[in-house]
N, CA, C and O atoms as a GROMACS GRO file, in nm:
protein
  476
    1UNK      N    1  -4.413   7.267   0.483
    1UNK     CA    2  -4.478   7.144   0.527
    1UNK      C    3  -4.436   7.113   0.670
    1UNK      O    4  -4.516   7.071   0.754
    2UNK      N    5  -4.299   7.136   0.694
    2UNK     CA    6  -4.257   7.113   0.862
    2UNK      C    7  -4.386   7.198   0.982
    2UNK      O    8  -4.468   7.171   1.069
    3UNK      N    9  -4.329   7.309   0.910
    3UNK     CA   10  -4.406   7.423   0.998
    3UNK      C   11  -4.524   7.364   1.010
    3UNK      O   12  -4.559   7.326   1.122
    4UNK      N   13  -4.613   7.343   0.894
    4UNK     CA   14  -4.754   7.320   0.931
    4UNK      C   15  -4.784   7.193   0.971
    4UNK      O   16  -4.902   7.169   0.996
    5UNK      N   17  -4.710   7.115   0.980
    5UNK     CA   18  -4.768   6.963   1.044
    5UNK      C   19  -4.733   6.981   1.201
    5UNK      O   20  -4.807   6.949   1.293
    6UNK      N   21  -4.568   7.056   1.215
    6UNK     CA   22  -4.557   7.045   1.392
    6UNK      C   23  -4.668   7.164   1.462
    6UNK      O   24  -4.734   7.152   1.566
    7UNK      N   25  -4.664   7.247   1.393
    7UNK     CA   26  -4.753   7.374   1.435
    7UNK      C   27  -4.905   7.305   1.456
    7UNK      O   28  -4.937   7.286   1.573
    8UNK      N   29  -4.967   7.281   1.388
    8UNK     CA   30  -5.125   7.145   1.388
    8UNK      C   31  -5.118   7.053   1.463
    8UNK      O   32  -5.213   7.035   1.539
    9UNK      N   33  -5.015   6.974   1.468
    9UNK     CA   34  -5.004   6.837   1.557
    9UNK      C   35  -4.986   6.847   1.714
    9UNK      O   36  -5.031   6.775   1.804
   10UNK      N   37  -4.874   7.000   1.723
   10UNK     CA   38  -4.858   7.039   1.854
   10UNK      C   39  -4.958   7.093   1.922
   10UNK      O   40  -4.986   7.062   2.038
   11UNK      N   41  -5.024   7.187   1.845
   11UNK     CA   42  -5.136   7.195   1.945
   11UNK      C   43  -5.261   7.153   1.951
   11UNK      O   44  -5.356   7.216   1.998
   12UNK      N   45  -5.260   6.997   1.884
   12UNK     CA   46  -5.384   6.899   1.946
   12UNK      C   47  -5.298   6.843   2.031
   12UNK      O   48  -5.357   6.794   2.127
   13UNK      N   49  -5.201   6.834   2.034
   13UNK     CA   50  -5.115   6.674   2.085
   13UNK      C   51  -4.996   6.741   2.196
   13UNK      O   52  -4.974   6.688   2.305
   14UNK      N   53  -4.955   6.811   2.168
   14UNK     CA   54  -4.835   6.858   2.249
   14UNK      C   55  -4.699   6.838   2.194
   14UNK      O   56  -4.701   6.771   2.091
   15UNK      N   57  -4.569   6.880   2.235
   15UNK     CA   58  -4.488   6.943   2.169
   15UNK      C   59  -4.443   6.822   2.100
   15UNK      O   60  -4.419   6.830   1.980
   16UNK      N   61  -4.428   6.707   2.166
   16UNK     CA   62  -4.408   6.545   2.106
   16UNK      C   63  -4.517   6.463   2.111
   16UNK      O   64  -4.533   6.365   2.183
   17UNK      N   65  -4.615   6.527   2.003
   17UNK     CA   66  -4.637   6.419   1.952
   17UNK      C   67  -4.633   6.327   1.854
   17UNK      O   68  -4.711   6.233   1.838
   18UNK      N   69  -4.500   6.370   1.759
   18UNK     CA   70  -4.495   6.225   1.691
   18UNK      C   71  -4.438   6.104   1.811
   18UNK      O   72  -4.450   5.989   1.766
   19UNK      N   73  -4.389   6.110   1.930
   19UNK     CA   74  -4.386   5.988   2.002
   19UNK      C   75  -4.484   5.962   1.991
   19UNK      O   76  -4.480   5.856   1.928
   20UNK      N   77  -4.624   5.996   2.018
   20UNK     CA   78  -4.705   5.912   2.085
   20UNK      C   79  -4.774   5.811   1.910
   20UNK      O   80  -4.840   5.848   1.812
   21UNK      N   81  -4.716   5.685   1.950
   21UNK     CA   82  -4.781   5.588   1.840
   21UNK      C   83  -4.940   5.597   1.816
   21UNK      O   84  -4.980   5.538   1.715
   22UNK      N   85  -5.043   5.665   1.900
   22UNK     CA   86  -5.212   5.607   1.875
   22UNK      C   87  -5.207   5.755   1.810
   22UNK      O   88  -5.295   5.834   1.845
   23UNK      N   89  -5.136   5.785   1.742
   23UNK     CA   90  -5.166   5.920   1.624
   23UNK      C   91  -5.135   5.831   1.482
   23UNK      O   92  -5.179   5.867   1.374
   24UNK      N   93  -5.055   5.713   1.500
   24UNK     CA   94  -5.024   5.680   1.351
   24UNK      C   95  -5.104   5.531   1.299
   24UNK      O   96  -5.141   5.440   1.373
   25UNK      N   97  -5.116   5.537   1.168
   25UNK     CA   98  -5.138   5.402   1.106
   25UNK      C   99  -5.056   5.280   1.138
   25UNK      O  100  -5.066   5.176   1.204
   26UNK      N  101  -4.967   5.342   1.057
   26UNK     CA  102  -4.784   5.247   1.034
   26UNK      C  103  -4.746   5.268   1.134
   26UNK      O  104  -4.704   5.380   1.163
   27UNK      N  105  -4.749   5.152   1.234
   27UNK     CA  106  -4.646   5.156   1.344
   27UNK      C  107  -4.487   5.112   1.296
   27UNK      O  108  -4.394   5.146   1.369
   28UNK      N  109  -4.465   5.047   1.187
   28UNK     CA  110  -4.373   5.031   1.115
   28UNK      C  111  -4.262   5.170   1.089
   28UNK      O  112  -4.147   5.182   1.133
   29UNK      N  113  -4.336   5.261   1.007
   29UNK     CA  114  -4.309   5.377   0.980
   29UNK      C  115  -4.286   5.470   1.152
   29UNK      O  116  -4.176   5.508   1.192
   30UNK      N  117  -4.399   5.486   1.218
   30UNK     CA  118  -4.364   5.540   1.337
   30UNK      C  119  -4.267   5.521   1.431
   30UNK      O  120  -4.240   5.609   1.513
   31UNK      N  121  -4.180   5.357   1.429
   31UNK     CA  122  -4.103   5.323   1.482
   31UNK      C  123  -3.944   5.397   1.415
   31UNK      O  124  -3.850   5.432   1.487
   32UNK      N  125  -3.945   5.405   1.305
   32UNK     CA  126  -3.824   5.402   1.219
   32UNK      C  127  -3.821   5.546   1.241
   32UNK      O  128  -3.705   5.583   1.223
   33UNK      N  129  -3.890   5.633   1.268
   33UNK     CA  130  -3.920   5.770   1.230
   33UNK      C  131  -3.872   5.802   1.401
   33UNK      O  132  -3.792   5.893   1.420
   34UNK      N  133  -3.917   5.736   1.501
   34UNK     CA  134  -3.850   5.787   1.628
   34UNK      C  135  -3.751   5.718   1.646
   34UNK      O  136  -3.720   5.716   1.765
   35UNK      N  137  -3.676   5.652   1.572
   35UNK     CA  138  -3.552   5.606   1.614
   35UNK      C  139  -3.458   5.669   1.560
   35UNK      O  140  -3.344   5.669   1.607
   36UNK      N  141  -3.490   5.728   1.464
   36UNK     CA  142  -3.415   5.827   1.387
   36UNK      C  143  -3.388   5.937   1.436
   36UNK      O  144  -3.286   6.003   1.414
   37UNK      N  145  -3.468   5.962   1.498
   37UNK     CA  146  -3.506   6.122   1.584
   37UNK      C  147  -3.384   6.104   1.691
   37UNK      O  148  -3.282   6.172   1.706
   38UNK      N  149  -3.430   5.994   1.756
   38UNK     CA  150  -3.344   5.932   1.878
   38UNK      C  151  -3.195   5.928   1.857
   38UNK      O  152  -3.125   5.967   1.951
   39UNK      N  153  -3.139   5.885   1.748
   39UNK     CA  154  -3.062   5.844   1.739
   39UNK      C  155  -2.946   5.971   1.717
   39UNK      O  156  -2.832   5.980   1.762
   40UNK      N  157  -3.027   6.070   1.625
   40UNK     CA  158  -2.991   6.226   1.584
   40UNK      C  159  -2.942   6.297   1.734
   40UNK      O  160  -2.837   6.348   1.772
   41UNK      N  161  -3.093   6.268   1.806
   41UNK     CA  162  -3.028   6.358   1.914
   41UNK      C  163  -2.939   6.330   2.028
   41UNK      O  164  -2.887   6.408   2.107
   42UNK      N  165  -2.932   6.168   2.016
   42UNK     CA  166  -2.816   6.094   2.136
   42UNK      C  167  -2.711   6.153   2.093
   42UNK      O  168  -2.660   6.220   2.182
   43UNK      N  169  -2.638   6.158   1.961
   43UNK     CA  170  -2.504   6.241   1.950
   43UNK      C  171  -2.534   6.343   1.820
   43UNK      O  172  -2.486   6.335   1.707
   44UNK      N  173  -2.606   6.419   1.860
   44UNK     CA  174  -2.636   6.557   1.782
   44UNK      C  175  -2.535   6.623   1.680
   44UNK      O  176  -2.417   6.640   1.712
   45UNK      N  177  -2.583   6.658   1.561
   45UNK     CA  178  -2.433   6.738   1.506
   45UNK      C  179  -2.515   6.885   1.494
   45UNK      O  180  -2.441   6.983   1.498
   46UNK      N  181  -2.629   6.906   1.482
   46UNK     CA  182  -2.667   7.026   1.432
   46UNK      C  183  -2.671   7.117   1.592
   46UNK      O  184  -2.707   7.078   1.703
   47UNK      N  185  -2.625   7.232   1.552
   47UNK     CA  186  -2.593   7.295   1.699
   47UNK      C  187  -2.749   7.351   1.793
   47UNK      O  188  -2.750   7.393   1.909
   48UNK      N  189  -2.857   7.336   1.710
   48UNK     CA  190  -2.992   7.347   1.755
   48UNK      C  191  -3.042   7.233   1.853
   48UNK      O  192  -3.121   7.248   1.947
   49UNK      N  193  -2.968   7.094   1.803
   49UNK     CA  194  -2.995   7.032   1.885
   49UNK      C  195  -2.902   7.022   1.994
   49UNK      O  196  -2.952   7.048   2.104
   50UNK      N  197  -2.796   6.996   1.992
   50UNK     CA  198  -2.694   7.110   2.127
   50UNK      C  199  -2.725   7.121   2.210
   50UNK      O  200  -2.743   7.057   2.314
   51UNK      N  201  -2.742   7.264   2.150
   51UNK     CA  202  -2.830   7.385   2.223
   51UNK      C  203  -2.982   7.346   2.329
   51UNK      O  204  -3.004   7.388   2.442
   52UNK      N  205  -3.040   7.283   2.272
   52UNK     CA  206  -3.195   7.212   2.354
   52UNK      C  207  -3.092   7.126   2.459
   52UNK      O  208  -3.095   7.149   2.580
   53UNK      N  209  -3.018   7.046   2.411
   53UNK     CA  210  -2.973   6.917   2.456
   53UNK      C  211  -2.905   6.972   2.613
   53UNK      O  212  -2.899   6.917   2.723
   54UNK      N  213  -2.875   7.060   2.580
   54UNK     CA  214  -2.715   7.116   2.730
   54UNK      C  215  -2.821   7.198   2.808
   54UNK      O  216  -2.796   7.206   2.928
   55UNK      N  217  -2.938   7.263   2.763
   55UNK     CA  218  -3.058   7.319   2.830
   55UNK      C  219  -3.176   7.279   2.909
   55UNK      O  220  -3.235   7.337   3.000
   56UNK      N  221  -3.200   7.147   2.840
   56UNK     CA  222  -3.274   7.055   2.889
   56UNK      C  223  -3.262   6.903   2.891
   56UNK      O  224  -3.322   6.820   2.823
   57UNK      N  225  -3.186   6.891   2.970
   57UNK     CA  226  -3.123   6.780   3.008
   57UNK      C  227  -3.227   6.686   3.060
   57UNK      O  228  -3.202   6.573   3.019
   58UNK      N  229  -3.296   6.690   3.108
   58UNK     CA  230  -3.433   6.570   3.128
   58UNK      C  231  -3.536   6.534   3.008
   58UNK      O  232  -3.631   6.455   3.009
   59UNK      N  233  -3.483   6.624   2.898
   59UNK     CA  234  -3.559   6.589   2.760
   59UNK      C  235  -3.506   6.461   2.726
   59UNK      O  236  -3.400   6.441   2.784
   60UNK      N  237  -3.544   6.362   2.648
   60UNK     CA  238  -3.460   6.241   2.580
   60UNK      C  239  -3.489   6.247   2.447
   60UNK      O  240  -3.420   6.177   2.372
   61UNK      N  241  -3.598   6.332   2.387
   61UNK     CA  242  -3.575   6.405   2.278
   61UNK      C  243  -3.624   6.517   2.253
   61UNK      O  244  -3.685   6.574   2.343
   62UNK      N  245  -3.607   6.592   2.097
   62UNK     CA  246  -3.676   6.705   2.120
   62UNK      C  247  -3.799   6.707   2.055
   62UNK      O  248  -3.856   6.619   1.990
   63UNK      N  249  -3.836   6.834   2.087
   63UNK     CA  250  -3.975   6.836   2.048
   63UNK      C  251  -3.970   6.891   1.871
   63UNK      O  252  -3.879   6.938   1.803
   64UNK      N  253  -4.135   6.853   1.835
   64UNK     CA  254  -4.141   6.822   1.727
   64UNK      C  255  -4.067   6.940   1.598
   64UNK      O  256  -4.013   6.909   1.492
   65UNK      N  257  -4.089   7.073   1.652
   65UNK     CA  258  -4.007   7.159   1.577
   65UNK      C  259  -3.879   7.114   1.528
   65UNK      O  260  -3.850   7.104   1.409
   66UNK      N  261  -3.797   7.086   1.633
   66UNK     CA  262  -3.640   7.046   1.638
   66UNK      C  263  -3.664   6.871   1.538
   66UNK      O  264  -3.593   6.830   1.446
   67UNK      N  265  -3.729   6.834   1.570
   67UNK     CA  266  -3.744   6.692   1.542
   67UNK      C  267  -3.760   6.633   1.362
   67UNK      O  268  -3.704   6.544   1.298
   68UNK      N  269  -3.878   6.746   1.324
   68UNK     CA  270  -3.909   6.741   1.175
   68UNK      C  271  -3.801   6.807   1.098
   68UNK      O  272  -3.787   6.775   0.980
   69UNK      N  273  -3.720   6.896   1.152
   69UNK     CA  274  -3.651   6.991   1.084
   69UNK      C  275  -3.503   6.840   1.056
   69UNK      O  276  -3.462   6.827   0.941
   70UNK      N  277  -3.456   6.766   1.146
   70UNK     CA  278  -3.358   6.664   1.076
   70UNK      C  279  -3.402   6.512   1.002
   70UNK      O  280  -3.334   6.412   0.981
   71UNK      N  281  -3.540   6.539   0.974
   71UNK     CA  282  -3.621   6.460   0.832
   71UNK      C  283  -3.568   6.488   0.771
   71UNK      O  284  -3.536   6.607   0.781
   72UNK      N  285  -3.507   6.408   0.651
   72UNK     CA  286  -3.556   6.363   0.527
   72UNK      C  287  -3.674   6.413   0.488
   72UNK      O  288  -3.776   6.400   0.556
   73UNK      N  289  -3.669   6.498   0.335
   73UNK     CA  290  -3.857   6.518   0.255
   73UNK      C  291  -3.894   6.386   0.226
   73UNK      O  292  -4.013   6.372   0.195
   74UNK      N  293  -3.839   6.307   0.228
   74UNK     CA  294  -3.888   6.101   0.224
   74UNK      C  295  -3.948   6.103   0.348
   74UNK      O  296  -4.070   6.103   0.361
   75UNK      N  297  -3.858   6.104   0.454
   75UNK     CA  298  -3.903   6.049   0.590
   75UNK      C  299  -4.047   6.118   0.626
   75UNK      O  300  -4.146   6.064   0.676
   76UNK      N  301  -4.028   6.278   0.579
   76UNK     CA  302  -4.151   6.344   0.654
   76UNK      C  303  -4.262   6.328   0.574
   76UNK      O  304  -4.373   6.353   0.622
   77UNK      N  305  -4.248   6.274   0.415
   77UNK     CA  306  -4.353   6.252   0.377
   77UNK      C  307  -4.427   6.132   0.391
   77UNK      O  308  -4.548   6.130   0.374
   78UNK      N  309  -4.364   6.036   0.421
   78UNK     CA  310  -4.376   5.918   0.489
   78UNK      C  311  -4.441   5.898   0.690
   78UNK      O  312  -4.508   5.817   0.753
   79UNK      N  313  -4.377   6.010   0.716
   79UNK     CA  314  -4.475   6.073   0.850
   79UNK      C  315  -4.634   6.145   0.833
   79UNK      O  316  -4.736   6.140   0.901
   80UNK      N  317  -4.608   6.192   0.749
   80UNK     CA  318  -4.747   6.255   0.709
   80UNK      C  319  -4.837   6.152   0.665
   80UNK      O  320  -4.950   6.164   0.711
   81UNK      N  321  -4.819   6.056   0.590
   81UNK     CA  322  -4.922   5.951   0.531
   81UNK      C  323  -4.947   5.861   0.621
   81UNK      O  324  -5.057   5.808   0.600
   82UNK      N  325  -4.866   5.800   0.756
   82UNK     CA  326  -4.850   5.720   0.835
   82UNK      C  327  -4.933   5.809   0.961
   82UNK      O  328  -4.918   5.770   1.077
   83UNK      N  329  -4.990   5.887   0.943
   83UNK     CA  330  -5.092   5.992   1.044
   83UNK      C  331  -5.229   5.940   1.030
   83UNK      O  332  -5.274   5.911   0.919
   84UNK      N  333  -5.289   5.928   1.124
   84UNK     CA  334  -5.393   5.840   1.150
   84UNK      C  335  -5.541   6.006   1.097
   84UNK      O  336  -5.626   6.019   1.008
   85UNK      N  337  -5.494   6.088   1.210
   85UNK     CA  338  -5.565   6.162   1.180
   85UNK      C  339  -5.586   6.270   1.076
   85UNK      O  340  -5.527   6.378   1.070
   86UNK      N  341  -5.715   6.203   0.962
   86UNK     CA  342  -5.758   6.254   0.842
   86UNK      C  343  -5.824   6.414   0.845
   86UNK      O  344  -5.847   6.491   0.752
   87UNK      N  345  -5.840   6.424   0.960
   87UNK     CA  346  -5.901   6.608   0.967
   87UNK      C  347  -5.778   6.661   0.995
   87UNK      O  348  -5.760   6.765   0.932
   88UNK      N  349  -5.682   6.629   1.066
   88UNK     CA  350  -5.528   6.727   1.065
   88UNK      C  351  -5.476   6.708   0.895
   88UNK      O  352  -5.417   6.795   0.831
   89UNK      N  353  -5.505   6.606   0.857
   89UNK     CA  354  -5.411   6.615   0.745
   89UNK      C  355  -5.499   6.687   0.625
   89UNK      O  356  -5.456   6.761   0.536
   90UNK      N  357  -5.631   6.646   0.648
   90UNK     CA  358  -5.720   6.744   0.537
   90UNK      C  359  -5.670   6.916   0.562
   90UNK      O  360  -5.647   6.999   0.474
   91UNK      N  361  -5.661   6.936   0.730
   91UNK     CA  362  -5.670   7.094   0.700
   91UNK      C  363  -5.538   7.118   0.682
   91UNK      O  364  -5.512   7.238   0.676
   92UNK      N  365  -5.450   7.047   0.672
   92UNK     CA  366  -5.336   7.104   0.594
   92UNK      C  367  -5.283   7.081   0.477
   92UNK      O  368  -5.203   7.158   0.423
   93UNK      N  369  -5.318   6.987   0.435
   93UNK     CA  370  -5.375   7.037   0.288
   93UNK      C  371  -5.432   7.137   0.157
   93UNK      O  372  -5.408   7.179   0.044
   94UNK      N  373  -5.539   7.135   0.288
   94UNK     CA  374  -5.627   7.252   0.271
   94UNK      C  375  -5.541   7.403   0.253
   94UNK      O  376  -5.576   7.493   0.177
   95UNK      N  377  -5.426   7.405   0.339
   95UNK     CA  378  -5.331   7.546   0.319
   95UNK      C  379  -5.289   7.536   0.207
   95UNK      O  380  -5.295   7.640   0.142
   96UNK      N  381  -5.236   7.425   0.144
   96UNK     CA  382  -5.175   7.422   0.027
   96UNK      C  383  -5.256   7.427  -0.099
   96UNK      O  384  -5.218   7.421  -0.216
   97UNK      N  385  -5.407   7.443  -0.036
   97UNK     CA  386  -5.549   7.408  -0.148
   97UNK      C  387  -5.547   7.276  -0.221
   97UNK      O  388  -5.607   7.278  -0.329
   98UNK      N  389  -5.484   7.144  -0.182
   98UNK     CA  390  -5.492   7.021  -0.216
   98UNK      C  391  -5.503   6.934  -0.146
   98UNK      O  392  -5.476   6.947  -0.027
   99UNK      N  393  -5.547   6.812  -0.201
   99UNK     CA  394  -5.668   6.721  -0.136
   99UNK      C  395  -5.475   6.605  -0.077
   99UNK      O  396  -5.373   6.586  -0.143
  100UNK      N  397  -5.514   6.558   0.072
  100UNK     CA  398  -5.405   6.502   0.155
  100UNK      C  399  -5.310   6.431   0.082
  100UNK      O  400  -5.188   6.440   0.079
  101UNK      N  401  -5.451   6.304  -0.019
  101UNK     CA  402  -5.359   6.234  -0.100
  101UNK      C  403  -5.231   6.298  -0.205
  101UNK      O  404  -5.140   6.228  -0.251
  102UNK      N  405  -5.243   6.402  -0.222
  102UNK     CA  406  -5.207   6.439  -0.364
  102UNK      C  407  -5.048   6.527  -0.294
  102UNK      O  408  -4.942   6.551  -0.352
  103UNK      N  409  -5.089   6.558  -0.151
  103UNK     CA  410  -4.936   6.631  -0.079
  103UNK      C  411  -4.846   6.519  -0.053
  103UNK      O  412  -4.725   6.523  -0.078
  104UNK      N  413  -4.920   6.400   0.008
  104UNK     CA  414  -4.825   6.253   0.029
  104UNK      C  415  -4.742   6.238  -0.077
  104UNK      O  416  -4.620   6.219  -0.078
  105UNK      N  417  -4.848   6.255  -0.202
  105UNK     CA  418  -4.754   6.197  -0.307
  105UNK      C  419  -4.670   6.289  -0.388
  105UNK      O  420  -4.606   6.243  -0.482
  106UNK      N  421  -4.666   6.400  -0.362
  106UNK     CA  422  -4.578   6.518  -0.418
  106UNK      C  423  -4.470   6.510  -0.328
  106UNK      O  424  -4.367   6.492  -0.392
  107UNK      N  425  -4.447   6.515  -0.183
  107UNK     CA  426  -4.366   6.534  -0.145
  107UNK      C  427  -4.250   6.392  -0.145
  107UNK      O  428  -4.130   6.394  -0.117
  108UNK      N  429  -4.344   6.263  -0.190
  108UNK     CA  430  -4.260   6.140  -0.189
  108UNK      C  431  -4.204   6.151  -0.374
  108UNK      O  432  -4.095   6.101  -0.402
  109UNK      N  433  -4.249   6.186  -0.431
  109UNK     CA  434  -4.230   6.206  -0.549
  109UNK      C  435  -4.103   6.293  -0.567
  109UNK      O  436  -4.016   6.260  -0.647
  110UNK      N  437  -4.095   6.395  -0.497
  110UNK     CA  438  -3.998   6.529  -0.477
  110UNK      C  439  -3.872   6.495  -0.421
  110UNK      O  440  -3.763   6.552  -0.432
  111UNK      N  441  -3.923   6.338  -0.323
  111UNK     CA  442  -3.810   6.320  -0.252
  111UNK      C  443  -3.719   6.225  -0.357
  111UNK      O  444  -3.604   6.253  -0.392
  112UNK      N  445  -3.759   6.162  -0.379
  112UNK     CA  446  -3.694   6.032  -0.528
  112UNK      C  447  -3.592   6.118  -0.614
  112UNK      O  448  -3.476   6.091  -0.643
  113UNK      N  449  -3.667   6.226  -0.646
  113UNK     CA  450  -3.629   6.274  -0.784
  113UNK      C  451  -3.541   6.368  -0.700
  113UNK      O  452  -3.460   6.406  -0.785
  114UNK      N  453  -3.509   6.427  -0.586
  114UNK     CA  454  -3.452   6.499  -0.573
  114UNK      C  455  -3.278   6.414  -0.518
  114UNK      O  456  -3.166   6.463  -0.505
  115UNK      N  457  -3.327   6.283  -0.501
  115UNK     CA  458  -3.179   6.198  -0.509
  115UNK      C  459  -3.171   6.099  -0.598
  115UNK      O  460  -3.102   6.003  -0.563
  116UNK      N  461  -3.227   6.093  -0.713
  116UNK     CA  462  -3.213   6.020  -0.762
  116UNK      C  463  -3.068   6.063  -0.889
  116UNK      O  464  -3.033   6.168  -0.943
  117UNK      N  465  -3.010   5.901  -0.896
  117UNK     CA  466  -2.860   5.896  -0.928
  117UNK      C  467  -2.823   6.014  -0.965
  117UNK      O  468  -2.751   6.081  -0.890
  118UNK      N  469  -2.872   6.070  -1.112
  118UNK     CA  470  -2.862   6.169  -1.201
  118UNK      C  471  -2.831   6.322  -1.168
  118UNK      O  472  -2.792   6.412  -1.243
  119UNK      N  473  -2.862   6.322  -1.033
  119UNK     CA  474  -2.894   6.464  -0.991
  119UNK      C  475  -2.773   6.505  -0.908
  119UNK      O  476  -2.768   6.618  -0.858
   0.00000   0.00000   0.00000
């Protein structure tokens, strides 16, 4: 699901575009989702981001590869439904051979149960 939303999104939009807010519904959701990003990469622990960070020093974040990969399956499924545009999200769907609604809710479903108390 990473792969195919940054891989689709990047090349209508460019390497960040979950910054740009006139891609999403939920500006609510879009806010929380780049602050998170932001916040990951101001003091980075994963050495990928590092690595971008000591390389490209005029970045202030990274791009969407680097970006989806320190989501939450909550957060990113919650990025995916908060996407304005219904033909990116149909055709990726479409990879998975299921209709948009039904990936939103598998992957928010997946995310619950995969922390929930018990587990």
């Amino acid at each position: 699901m990473r792969a195919k939303l940054t891989d689709k999104y990047s090349i209508s939009h460019g390497f960040f575009w979950y910054t740009d807010i006139t891609l999403f519904d939920d500006n609510q959701i879009f806010e929380n989702i780049n602050m998170e990003i932001k916040e990951t990469f101001d003091d980075p622990k994963e050495q990928f981001l590092k690595w971008f960070k000591h390389k490209y020093t005029s970045e202030n974040v990274p791009p969407s590869n680097m970006a989806l990969e320190i989501l939450s399956l909550g957060k990113l499924a919650r990025l995916y439904k908060a996407l304005k545009n219904r033909d990116g999200k149909s055709e990726i769907a479409n990879e998975f051979n299921l209709p948009s609604a039904t990936i939103t809710s598998w992957y928010i479903y997946l995310a619950n149960w995969h922390f929930a108390p018990d587990r």
